[in-house]
PyMOL Python script that loads the backbone (N, CA, C, O; Angstrom):
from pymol import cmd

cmd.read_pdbstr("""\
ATOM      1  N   UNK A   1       3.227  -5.146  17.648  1.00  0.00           N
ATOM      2  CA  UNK A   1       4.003  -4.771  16.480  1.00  0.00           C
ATOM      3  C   UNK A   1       3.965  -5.864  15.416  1.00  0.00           C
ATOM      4  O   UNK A   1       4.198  -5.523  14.257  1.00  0.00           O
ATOM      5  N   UNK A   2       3.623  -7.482  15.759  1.00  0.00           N
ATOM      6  CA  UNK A   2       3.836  -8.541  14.826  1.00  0.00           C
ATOM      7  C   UNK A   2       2.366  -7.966  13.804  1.00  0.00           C
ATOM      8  O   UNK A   2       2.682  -7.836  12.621  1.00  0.00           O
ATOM      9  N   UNK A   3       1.242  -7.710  14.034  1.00  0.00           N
ATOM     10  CA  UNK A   3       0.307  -7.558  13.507  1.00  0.00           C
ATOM     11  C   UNK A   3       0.443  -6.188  12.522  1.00  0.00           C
ATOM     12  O   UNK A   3      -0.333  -5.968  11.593  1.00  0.00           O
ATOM     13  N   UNK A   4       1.156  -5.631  12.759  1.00  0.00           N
ATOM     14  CA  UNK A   4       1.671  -4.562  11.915  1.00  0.00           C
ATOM     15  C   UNK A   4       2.570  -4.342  10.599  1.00  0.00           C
ATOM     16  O   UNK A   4       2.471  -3.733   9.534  1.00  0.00           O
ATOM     17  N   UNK A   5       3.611  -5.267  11.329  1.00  0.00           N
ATOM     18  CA  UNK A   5       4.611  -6.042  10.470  1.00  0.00           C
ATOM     19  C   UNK A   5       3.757  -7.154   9.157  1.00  0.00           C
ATOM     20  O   UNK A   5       4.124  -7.159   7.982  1.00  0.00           O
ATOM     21  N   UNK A   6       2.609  -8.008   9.690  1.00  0.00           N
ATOM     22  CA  UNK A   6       1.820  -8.801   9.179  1.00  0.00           C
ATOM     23  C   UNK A   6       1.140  -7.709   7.809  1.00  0.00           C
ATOM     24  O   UNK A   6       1.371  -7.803   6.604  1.00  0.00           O
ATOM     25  N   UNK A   7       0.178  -6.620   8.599  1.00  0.00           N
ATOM     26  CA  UNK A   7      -0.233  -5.670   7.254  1.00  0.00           C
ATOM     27  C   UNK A   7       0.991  -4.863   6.525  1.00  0.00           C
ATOM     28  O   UNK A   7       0.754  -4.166   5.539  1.00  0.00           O
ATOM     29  N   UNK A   8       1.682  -4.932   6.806  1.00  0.00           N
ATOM     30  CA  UNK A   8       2.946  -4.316   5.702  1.00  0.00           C
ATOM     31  C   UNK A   8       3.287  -5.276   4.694  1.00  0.00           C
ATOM     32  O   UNK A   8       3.562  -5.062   3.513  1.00  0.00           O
ATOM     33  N   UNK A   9       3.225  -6.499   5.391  1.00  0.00           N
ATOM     34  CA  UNK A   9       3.509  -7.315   4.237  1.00  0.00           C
ATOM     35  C   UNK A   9       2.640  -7.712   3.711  1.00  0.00           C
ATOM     36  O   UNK A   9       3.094  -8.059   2.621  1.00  0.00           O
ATOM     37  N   UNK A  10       1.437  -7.959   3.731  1.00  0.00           N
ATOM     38  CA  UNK A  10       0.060  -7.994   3.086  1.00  0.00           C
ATOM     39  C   UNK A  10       0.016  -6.896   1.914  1.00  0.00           C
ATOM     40  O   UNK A  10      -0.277  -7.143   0.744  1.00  0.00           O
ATOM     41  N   UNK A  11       0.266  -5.980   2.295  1.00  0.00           N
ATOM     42  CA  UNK A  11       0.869  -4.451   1.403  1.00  0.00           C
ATOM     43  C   UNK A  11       1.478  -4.487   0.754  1.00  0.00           C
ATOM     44  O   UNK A  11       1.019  -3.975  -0.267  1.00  0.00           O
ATOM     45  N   UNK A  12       2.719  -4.936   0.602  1.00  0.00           N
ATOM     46  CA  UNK A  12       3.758  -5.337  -0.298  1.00  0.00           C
ATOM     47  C   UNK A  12       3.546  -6.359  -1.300  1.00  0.00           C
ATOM     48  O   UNK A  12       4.111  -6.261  -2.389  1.00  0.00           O
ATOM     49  N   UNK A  13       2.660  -7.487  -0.987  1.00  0.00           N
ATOM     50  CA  UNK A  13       1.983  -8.552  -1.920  1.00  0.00           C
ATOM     51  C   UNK A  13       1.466  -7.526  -2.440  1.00  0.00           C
ATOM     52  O   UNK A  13       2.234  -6.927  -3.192  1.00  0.00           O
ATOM     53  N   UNK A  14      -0.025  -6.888  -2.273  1.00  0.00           N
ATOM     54  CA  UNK A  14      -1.108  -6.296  -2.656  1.00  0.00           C
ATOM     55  C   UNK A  14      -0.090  -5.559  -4.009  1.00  0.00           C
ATOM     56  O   UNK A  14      -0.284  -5.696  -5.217  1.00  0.00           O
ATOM     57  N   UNK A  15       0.745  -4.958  -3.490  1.00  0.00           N
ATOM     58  CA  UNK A  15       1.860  -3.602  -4.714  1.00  0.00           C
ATOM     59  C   UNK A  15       2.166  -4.311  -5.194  1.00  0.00           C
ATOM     60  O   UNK A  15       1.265  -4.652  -5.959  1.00  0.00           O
ATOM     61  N   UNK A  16       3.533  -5.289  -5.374  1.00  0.00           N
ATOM     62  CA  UNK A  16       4.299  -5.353  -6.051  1.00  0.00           C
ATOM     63  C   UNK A  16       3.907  -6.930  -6.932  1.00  0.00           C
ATOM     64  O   UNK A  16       4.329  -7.150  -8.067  1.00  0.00           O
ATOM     65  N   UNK A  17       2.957  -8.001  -6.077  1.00  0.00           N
ATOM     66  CA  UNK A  17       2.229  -8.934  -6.513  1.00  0.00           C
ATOM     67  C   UNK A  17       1.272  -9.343  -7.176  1.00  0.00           C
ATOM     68  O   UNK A  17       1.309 -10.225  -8.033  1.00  0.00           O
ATOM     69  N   UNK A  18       0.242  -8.653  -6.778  1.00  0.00           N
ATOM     70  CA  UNK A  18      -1.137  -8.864  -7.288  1.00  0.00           C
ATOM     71  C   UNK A  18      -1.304  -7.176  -7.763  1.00  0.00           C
ATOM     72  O   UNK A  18      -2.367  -6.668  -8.121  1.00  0.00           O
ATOM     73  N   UNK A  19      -0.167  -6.571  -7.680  1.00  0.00           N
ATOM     74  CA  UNK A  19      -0.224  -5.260  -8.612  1.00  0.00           C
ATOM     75  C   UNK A  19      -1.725  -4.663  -8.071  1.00  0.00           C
ATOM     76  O   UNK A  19      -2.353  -4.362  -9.086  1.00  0.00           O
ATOM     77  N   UNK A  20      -2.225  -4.487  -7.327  1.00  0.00           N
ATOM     78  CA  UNK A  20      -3.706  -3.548  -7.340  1.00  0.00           C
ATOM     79  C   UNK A  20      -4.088  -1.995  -7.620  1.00  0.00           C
ATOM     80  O   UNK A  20      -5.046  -1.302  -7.961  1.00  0.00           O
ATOM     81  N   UNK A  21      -2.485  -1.882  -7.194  1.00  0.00           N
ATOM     82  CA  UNK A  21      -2.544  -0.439  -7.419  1.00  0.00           C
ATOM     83  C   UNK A  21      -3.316   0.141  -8.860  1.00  0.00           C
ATOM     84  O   UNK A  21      -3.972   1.173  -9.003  1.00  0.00           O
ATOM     85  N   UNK A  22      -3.038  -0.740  -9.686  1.00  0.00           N
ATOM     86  CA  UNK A  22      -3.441  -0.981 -11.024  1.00  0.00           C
ATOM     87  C   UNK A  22      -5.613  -0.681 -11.318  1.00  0.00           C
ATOM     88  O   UNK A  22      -6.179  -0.149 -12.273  1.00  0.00           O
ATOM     89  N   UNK A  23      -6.014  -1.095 -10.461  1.00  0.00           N
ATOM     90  CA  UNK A  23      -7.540  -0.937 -10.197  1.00  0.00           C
ATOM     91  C   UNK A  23      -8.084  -0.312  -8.719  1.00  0.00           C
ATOM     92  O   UNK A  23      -9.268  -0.166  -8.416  1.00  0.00           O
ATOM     93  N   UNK A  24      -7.005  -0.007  -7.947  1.00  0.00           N
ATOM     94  CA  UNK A  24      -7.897   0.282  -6.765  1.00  0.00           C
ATOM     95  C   UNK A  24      -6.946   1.406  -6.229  1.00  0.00           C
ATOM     96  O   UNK A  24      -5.891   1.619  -6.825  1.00  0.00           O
ATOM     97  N   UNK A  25      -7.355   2.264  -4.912  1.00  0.00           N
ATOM     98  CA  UNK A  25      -6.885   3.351  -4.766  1.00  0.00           C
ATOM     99  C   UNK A  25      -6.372   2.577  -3.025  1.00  0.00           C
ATOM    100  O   UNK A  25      -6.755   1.501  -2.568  1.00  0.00           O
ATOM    101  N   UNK A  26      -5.641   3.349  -2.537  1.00  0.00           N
ATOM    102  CA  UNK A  26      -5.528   3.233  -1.140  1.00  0.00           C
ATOM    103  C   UNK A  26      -6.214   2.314   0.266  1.00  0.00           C
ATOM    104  O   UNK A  26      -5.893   1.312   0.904  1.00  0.00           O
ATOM    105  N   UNK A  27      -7.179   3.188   0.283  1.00  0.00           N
ATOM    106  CA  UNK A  27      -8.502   2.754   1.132  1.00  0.00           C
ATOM    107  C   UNK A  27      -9.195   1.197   0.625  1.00  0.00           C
ATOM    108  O   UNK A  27      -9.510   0.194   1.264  1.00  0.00           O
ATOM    109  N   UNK A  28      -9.250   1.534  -0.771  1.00  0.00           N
ATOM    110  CA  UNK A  28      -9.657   0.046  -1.086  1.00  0.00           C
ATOM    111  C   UNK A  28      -8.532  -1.428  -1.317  1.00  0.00           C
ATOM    112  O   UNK A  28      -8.890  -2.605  -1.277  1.00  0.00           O
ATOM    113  N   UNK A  29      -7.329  -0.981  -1.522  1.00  0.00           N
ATOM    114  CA  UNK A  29      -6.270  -1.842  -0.778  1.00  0.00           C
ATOM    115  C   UNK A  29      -6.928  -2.303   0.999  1.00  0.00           C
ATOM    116  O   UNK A  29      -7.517  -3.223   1.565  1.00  0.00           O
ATOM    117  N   UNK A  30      -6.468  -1.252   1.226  1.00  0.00           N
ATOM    118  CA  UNK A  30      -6.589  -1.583   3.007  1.00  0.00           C
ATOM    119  C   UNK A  30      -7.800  -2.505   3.400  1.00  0.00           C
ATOM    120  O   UNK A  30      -8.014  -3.308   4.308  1.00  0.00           O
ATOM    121  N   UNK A  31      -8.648  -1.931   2.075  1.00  0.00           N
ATOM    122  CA  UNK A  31      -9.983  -2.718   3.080  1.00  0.00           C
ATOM    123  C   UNK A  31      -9.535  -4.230   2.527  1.00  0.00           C
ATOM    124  O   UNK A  31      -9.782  -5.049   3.412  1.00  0.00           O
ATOM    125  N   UNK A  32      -9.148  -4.650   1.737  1.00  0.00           N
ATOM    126  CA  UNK A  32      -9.274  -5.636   0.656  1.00  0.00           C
ATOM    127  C   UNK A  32      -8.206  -6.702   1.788  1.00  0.00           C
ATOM    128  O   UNK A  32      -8.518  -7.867   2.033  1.00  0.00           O
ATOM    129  N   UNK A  33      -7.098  -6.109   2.301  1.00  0.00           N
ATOM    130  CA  UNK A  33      -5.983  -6.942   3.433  1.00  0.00           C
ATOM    131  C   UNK A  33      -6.040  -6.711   4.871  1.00  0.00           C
ATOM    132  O   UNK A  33      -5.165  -7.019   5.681  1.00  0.00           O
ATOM    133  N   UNK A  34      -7.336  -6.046   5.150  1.00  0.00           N
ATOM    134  CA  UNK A  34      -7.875  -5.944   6.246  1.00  0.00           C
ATOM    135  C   UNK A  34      -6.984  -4.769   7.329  1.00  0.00           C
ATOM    136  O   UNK A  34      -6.720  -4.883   8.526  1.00  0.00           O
ATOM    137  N   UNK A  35      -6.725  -3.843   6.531  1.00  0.00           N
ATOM    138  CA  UNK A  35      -5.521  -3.465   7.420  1.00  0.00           C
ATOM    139  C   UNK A  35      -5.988  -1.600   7.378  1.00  0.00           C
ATOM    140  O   UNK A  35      -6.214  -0.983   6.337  1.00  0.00           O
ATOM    141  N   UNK A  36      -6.036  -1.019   8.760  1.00  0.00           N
ATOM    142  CA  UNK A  36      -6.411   0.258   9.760  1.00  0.00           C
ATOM    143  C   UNK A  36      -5.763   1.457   8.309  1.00  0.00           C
ATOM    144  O   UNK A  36      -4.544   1.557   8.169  1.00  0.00           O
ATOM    145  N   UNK A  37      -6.558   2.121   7.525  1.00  0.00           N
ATOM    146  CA  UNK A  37      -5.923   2.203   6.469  1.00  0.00           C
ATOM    147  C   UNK A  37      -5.220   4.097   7.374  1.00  0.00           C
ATOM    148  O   UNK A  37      -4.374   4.696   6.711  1.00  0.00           O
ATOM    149  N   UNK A  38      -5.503   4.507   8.231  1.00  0.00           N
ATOM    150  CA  UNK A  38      -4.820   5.540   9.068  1.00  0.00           C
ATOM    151  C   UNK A  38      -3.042   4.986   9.742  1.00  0.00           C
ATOM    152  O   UNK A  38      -1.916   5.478   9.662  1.00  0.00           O
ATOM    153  N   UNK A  39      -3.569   3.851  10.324  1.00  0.00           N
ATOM    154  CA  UNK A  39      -2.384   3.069  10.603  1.00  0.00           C
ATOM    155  C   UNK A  39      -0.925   2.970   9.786  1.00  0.00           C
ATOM    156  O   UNK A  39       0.210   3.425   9.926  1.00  0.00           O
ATOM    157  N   UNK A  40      -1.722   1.999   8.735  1.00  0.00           N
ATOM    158  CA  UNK A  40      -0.980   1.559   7.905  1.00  0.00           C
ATOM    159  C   UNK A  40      -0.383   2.759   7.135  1.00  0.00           C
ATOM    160  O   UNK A  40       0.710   2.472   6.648  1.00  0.00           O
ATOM    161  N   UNK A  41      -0.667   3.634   6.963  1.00  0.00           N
ATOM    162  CA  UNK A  41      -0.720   5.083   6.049  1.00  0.00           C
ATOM    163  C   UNK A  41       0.897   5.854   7.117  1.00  0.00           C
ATOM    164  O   UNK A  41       1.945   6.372   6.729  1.00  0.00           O
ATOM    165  N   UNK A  42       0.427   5.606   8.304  1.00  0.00           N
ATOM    166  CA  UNK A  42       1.507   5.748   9.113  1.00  0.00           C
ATOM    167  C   UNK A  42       2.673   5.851   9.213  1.00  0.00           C
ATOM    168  O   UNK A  42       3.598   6.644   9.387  1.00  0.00           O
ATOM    169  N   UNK A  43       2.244   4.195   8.960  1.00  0.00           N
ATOM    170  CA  UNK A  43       3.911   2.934   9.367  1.00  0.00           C
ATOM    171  C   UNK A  43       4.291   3.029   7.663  1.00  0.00           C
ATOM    172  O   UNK A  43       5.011   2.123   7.242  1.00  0.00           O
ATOM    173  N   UNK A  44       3.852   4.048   6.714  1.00  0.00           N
ATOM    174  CA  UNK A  44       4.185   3.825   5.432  1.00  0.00           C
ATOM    175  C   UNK A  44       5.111   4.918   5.279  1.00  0.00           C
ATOM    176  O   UNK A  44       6.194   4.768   4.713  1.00  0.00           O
ATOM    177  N   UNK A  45       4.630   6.271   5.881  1.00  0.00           N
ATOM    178  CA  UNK A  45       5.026   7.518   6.006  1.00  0.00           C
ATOM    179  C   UNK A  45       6.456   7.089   6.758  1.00  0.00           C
ATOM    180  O   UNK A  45       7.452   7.225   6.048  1.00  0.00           O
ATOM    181  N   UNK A  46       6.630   6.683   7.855  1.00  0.00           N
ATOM    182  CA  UNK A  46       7.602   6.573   9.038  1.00  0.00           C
ATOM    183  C   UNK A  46       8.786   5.666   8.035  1.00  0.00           C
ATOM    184  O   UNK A  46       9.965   6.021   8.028  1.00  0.00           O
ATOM    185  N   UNK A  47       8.442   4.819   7.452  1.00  0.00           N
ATOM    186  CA  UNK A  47       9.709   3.539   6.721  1.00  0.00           C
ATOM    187  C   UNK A  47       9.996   4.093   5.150  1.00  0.00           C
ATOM    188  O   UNK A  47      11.134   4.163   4.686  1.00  0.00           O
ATOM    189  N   UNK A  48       9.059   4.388   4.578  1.00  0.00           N
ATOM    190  CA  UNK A  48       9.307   4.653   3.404  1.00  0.00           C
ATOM    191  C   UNK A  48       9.353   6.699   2.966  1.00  0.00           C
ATOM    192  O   UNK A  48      10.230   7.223   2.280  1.00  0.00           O
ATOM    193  N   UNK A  49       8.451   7.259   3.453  1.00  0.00           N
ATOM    194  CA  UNK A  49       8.417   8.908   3.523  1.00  0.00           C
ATOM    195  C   UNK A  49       7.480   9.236   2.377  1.00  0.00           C
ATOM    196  O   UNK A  49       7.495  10.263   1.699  1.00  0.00           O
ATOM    197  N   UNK A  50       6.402   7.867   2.236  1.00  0.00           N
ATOM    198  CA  UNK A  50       5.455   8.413   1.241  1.00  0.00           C
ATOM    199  C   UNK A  50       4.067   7.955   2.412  1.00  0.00           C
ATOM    200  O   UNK A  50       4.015   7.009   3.199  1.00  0.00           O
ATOM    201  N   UNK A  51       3.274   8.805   2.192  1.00  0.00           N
ATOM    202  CA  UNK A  51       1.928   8.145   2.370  1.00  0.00           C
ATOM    203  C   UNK A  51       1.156   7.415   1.120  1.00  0.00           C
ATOM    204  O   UNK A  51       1.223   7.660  -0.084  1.00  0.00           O
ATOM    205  N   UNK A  52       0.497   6.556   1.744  1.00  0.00           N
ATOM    206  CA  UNK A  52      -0.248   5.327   1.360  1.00  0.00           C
ATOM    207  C   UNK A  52      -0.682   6.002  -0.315  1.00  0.00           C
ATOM    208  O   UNK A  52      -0.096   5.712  -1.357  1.00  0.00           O
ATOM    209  N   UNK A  53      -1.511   6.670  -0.215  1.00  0.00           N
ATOM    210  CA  UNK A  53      -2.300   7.202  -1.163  1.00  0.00           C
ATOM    211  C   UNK A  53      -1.091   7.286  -2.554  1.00  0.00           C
ATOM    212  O   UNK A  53      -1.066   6.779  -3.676  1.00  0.00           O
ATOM    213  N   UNK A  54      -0.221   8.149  -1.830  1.00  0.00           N
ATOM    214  CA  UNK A  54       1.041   8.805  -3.018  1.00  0.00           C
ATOM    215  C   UNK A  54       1.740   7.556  -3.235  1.00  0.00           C
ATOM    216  O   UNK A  54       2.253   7.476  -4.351  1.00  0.00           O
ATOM    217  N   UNK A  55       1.870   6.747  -2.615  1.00  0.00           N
ATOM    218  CA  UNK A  55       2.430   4.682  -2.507  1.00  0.00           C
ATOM    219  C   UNK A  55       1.637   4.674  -3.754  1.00  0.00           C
ATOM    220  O   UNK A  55       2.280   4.836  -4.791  1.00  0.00           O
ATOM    221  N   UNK A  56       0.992   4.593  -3.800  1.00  0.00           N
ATOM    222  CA  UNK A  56      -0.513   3.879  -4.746  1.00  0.00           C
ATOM    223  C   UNK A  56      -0.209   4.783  -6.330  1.00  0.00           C
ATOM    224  O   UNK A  56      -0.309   4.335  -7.472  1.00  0.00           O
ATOM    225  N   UNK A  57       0.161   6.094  -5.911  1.00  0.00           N
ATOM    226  CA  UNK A  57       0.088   6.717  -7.219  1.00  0.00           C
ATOM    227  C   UNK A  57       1.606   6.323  -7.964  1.00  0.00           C
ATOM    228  O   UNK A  57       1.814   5.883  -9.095  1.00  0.00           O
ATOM    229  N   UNK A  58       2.308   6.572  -7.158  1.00  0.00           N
ATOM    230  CA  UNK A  58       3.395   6.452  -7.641  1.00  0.00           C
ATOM    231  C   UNK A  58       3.698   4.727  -8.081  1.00  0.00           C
ATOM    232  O   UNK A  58       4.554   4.288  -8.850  1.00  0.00           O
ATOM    233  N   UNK A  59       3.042   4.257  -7.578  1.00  0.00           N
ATOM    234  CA  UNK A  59       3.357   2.460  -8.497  1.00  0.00           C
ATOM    235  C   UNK A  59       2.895   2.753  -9.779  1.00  0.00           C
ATOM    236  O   UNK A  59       3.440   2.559 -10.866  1.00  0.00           O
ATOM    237  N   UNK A  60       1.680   3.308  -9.469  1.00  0.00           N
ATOM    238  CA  UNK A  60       0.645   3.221 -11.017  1.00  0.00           C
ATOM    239  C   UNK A  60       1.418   4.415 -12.126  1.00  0.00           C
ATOM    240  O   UNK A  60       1.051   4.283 -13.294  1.00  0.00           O
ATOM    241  N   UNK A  61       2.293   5.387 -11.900  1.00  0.00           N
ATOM    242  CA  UNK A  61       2.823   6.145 -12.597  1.00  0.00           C
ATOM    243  C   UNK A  61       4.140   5.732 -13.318  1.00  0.00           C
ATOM    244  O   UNK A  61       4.574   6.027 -14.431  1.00  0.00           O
ATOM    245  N   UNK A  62       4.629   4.958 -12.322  1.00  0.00           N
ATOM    246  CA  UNK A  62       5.673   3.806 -12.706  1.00  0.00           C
ATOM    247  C   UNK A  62       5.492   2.705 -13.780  1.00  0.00           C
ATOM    248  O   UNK A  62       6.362   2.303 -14.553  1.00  0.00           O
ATOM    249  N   UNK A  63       4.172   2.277 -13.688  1.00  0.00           N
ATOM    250  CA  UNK A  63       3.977   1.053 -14.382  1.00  0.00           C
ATOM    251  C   UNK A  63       2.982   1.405 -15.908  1.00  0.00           C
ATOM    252  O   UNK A  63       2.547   0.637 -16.766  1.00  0.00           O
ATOM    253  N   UNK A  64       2.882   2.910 -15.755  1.00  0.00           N
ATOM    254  CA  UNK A  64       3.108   3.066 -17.045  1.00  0.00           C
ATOM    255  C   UNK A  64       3.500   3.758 -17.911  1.00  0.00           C
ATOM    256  O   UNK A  64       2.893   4.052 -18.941  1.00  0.00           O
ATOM    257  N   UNK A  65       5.049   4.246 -17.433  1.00  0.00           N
ATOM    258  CA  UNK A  65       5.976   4.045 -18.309  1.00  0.00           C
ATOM    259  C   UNK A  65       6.377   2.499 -19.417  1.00  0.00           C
ATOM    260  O   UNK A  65       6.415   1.275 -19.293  1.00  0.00           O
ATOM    261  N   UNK A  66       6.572   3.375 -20.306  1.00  0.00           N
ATOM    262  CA  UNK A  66       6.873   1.756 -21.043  1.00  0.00           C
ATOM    263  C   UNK A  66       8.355   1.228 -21.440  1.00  0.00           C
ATOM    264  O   UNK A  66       8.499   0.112 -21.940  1.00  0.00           O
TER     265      UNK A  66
END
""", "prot")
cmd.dss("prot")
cmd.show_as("cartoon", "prot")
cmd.util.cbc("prot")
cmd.orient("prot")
């Protein structure tokens, strides 16, 4: 579970830090923090009630509002 916990938070940099959502989609997050992008898509669904993909859209729909 620590290694899991580890790509969530790798995830959370990736969003809310280095903003990627901004140039890259899902899959290319995952590959970019090394992290099982089925997995992670998962443990995203289960804590938050979005999958990864809709994670990704919904930052980028957010951020541009002005």
């Amino acid at each position: 579970m620590e290694q899991l916990d580890k790509i969530y938070a790798a995830f959370e940099v990736a969003m809310d830090e280095k903003k990627l959502y901004k140039d890259y989609d899902f899959l290319s997050i995952c590959l970019m923090i090394g992290a099982d992008p089925a997995r992670l898509d998962e443990m995203l669904f289960a804590e938050l009630g979005y999958h990864g993909q809709d994670l990704v859209d919904f930052y980028a729909s957010q951020d541009a509002i002005p």
